[in-house]
C-alpha positions as CSV (number, residue, x, y, z in Angstrom):
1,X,105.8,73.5,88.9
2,X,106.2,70.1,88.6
3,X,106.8,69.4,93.0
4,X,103.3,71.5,92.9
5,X,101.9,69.1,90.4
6,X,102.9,66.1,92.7
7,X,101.5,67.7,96.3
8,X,98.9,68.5,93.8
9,X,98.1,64.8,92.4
10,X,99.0,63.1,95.7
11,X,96.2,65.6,97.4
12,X,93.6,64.2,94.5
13,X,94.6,60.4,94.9
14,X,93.8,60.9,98.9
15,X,90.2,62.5,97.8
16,X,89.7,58.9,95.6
17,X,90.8,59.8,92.4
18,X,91.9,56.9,90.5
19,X,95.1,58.3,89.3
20,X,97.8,56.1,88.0
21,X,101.2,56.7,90.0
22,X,103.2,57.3,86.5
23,X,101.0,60.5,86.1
24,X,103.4,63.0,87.4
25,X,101.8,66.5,85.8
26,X,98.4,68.2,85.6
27,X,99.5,67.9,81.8
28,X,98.9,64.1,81.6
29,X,95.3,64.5,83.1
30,X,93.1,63.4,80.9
31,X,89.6,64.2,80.3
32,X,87.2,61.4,82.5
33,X,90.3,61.8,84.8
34,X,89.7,65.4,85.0
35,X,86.1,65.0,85.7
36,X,86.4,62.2,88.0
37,X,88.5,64.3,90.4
38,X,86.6,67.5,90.6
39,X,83.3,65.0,91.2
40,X,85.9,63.1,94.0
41,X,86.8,66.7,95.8
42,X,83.0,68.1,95.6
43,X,81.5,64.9,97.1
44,X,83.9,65.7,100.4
45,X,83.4,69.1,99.7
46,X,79.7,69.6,99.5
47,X,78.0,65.8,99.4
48,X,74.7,67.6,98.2
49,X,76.6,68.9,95.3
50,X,78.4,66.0,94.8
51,X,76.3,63.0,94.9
52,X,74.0,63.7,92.2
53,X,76.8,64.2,89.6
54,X,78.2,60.8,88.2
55,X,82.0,60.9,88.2
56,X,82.0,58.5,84.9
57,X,82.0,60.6,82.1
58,X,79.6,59.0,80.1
59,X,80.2,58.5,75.8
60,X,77.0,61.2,74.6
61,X,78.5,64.3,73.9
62,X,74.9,66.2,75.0
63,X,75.2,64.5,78.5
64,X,79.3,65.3,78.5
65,X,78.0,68.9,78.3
66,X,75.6,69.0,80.5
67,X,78.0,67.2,83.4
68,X,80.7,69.9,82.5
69,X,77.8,72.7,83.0
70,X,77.3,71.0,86.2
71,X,80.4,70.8,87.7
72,X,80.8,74.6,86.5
73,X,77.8,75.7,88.4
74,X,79.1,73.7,91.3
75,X,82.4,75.2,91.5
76,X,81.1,78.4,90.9
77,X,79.0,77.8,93.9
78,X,81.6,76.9,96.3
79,X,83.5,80.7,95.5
80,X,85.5,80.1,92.3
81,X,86.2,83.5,90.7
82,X,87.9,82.2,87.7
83,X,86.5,81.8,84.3
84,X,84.7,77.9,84.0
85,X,82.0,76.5,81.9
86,X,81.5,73.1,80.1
87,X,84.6,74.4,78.0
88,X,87.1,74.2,80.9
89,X,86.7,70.2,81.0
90,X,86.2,69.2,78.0
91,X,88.4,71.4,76.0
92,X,90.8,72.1,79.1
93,X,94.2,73.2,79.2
94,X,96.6,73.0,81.6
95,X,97.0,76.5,83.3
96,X,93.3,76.4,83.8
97,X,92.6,73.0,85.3
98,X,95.7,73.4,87.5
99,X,93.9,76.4,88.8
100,X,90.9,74.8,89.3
101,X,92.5,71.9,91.0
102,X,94.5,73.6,93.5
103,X,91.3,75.6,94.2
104,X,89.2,72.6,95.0
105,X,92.3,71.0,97.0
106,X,93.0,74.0,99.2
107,X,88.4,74.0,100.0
108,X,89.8,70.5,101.3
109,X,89.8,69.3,105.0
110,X,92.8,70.1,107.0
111,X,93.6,66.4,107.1
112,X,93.7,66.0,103.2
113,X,96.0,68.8,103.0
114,X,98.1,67.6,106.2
115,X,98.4,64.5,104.6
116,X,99.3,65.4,101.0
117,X,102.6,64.1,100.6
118,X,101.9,60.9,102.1
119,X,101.2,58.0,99.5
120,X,97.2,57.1,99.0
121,X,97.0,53.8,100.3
122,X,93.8,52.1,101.1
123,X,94.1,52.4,105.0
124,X,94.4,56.2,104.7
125,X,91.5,56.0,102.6
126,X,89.8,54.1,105.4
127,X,90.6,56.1,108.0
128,X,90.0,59.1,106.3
129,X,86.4,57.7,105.6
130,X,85.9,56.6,109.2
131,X,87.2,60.0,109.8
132,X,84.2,61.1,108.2
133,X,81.4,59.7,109.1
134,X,81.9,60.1,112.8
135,X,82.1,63.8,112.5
136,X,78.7,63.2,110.5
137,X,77.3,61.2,113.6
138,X,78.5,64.1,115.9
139,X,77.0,67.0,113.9
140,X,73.7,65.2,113.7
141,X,70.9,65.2,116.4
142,X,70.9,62.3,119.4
143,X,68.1,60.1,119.0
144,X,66.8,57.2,122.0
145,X,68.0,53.4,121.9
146,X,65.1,52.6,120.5
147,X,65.0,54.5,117.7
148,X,68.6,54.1,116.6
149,X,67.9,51.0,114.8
150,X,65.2,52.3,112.6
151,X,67.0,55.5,111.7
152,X,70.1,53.7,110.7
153,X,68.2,51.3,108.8
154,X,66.5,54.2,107.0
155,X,69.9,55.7,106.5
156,X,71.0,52.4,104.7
157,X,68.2,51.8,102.7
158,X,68.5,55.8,101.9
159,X,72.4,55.1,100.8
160,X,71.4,51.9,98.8
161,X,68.4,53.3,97.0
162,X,70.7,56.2,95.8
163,X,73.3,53.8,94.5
164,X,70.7,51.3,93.1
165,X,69.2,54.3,90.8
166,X,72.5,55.7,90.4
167,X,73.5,51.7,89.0
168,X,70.0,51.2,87.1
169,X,70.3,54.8,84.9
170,X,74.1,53.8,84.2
171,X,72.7,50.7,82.8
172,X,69.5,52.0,81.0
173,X,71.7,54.4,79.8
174,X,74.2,51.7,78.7
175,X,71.1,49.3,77.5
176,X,69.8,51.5,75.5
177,X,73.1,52.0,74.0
178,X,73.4,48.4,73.3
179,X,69.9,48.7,71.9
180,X,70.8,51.1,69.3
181,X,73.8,49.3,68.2
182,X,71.7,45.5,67.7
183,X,69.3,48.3,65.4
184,X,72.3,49.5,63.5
185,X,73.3,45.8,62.7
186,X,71.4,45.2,59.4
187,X,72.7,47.8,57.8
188,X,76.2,47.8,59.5
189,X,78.6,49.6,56.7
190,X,75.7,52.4,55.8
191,X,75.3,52.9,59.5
192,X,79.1,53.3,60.4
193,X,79.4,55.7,57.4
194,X,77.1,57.5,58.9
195,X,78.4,57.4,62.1
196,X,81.7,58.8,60.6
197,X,80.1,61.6,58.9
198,X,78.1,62.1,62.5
199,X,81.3,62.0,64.0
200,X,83.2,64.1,61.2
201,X,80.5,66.7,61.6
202,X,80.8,66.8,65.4
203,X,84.7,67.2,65.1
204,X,84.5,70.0,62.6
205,X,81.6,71.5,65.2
206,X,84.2,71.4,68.1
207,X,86.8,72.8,65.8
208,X,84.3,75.6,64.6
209,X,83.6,76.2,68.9
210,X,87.1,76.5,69.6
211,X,87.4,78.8,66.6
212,X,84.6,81.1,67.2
213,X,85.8,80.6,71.6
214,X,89.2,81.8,70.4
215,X,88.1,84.3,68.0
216,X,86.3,86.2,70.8
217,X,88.7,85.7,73.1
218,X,91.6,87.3,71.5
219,X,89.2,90.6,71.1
220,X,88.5,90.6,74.7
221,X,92.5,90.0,75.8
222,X,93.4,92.9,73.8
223,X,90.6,95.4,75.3
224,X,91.6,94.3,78.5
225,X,94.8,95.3,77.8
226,X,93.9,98.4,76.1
227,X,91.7,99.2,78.8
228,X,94.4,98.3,81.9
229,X,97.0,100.7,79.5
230,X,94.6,103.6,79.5
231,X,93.7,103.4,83.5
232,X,97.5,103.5,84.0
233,X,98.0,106.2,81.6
234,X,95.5,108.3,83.4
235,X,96.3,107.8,86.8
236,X,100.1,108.7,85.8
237,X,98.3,112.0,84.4
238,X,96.2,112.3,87.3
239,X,99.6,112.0,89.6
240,X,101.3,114.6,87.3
241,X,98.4,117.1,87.2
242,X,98.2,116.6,91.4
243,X,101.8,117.8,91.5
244,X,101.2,120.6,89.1
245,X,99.0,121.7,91.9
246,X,101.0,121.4,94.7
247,X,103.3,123.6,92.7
248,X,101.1,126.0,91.9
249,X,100.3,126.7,95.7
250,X,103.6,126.4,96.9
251,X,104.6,129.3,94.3
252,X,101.2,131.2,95.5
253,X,102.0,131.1,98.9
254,X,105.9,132.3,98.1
255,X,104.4,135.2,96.2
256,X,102.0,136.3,98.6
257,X,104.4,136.2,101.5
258,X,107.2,137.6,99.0
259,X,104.5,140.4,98.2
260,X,103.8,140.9,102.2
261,X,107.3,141.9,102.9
262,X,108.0,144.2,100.0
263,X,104.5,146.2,100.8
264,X,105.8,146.5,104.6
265,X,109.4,147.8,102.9
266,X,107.2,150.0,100.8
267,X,105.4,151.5,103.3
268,X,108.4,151.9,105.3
269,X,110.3,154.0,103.5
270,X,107.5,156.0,102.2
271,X,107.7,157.7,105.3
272,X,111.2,157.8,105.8
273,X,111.1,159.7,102.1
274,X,108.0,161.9,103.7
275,X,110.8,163.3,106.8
276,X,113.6,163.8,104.2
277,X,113.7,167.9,103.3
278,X,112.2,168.6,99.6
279,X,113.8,172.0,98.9
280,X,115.7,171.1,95.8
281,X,114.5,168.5,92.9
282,X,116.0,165.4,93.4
283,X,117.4,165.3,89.4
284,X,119.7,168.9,90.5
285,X,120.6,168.1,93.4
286,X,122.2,164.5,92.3
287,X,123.7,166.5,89.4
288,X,125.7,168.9,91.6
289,X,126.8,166.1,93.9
290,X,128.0,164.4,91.2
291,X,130.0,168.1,89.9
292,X,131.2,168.4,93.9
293,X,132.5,164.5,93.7
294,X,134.2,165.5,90.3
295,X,135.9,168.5,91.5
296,X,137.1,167.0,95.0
297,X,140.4,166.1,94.4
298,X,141.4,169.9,93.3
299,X,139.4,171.2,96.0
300,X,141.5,168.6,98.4
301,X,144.3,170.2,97.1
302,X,143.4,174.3,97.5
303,X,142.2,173.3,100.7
304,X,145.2,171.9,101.8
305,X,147.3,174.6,100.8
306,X,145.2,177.3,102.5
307,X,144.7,175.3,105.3
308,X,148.1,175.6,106.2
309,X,148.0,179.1,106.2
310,X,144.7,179.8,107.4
311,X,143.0,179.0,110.9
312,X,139.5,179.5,109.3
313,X,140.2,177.9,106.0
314,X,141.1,175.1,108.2
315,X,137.5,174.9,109.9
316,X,136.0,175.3,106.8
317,X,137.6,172.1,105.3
318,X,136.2,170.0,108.4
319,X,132.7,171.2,107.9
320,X,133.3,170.4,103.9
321,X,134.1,167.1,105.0
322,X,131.5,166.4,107.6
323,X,129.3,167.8,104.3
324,X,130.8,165.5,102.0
325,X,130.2,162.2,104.4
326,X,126.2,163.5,105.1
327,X,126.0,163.7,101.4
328,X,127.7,160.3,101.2
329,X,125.1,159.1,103.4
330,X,122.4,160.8,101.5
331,X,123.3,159.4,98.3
332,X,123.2,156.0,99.8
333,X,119.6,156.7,101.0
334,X,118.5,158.0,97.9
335,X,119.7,154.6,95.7
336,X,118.3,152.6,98.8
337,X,115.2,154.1,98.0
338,X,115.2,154.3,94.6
339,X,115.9,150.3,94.6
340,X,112.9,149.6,96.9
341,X,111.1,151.5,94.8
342,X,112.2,149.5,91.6
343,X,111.6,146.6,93.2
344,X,107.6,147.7,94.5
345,X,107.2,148.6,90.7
346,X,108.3,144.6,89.5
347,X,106.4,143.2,92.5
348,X,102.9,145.5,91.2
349,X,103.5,144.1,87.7
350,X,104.4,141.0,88.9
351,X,100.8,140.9,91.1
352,X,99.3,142.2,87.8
353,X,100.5,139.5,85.6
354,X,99.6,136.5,88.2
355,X,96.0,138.3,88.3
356,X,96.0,138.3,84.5
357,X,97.2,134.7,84.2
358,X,93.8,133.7,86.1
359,X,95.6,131.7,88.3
360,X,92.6,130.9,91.1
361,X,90.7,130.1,87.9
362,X,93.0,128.0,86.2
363,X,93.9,126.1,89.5
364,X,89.3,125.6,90.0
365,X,89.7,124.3,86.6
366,X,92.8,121.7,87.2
367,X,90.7,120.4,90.6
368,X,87.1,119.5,88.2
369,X,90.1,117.9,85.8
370,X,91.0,116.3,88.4
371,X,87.8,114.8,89.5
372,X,87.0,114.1,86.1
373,X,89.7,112.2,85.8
374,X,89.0,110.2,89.5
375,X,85.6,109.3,88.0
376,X,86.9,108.3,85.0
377,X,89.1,105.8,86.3
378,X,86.4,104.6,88.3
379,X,84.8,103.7,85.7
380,X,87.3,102.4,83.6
381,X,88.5,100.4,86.8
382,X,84.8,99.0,87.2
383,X,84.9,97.6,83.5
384,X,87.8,96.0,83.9
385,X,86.2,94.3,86.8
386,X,83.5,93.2,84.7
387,X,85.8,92.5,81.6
């Protein structure tokens, strides 16, 4: 901060402030020196602006403020965003007038900034003043030989008529200061004691400004705050609840593609059931598979035995075991199916649940929360703008 404080002061000495070289900080600016360099960098800036504003601040506190209400509506009018009024230069602190400073210097000419760190001698002054008023000759209109001499006379007698009234209403002003000093002479201790109380009064009024200033200020800081925690708490909402729906159609689209394929299964061995033979109920006929699969191992046996002495009995154990794998195969087929079929049963009462949970609804529902939510950041957002 404090190499920005020199660029910055060097910058301000080049624009004509008188600004002692042991000033090394925005912090040891004081008040007239304040005033005379935003008066220095708006007469370069905007002579119009400028010229008409002394850069003396003069003793009377009623035309202190209205020269800092001035120089506020000035800066305001060459783009300052930042908060300024009479306030900022006669009750200024640092952070503020630094602000305001390096605004003005950066609205500059290129060749004030270029020449920044370079020390403000009087033939830089010079040259930046020649500098000047030859772009001022170019930008204005080409007049004949003849008339040359009149204009520039004009132009003179313009320049010292400006500085003559300028002069006379710094002395009338300081005449009739003078005045009212020889008046106060008779009665010079009862005068100064009211001057002190005048002065006492004024004091504890600035003190009671800068109390009420600070007493509305605090208020506004913390809804500012308030308002800036709140916008971020909702748009961390508005994030969460945007996810919430991504999920939820993600998870719709799973169980409607899910619900797809299980239908097609379904369907698919609905008609493989519809070919199978229906002559015996399902319930008896598992039951006596399940007597022939209990009893195998002793029929193995028998069979063996007759087998070996029996060509037929010998046939009639490879049709029981071609019978045994079909019913192998059948049972197979029958838990296949009976699985589908479980599973068609969860995925119906899963579609019924879903349906029940009003899930379309619910999801119409999170979008207006949504919007709702959009909007009320908007609005939140605009009065922090205006906060």
């Amino acid at each position: 901060m404090e190499e920005v404080d020199r660029i910055l002061l060097n910058s301000l000495r080049q624009s004509g402030a008188d600004i002692a070289e042991d000033v090394e900080s925005v912090r040891q600016l004081t008040t007239e020196l304040i005033v005379e360099c935003v008066v220095r960098c708006l007469r370069i800036l905007n002579p119009a602006l400028g010229n008409g504003v002394s850069h003396l601040l003069p003793p009377g506190m009623s035309a202190r403020f209205r020269i800092g209400m001035c120089l506020a509506q000035a800066c305001q009018e060459l783009g300052y965003q930042g908060e300024i009024g009479y306030q900022t230069f006669l009750y200024s602190n640092e952070p503020e007038i630094r602000r305001l400073l390096m605004f003005l210097v950066e609205k500059l000419p290129r060749d004030s900034a270029d020449t920044a760190d370079q020390p403000a001698e009087k033939s830089v002054l010079l040259q930046r003043l020649i500098a000047t008023k030859i772009k001022q000759q170019l930008a204005s209109a080409w007049l004949p030989p003849a008339l040359r001499t009149t204009s520039l006379l004009n132009t003179q007698a313009e320049e010292e008529t400006r500085d003559r009234e300028l002069s006379a209403e710094e002395k009338q002003q300081l005449l009739h200061i003078r005045k009212r000093a020889l008046d106060l002479l008779p009665d010079a201790e009862g005068n100064l004691s009211k001057l002190q109380a005048v002065m006492e009064a004024s004091a504890q009024r600035l003190v009671s400004l800068a109390g009420q200033w600070e007493k509305h200020r605090v208020p506004l800081i913390a809804e500012h705050r308030r308002l800036k925690q709140q916008l971020d708490s909702h748009e961390l909402e508005s994030s969460r609840r945007l996810m919430e729906i991504k999920e939820f159609h993600e998870k719709i689209k799973t169980s409607a593609e899910e619900a797809k394929r299980k239908e097609n299964v379904h369907r698919q061995l609905v008609l493989e059931l519809e070919h199978l033979s229906r002559g015996v109920g399902r319930a008896a006929y598992t039951q006596r598979i399940l007597e022939i699969v209990s009893n195998i191992s002793k029929q193995k046996e028998e069979i063996t035995k007759d087998a070996k002495r029996d060509e037929a009995v010998r046939k009639a154990y490879k049709y029981l075991a071609a019978l045994h794998e079909n019913c192998s195969q059948l049972i197979e087929t029958i838990e296949d199916t009976g699985t589908i079929l479980r599973e068609v049963r969860d995925l119906e009462e899963l579609i019924d649940l879903e349906t029940g949970k009003k899930t379309l609804i619910n999801l119409e529902k999170i979008l207006e929360d949504h919007r709702a939510i959009r909007q009320e950041n908007a609005g939140l957002a605009g009065r922090l703008r205006e906060a």
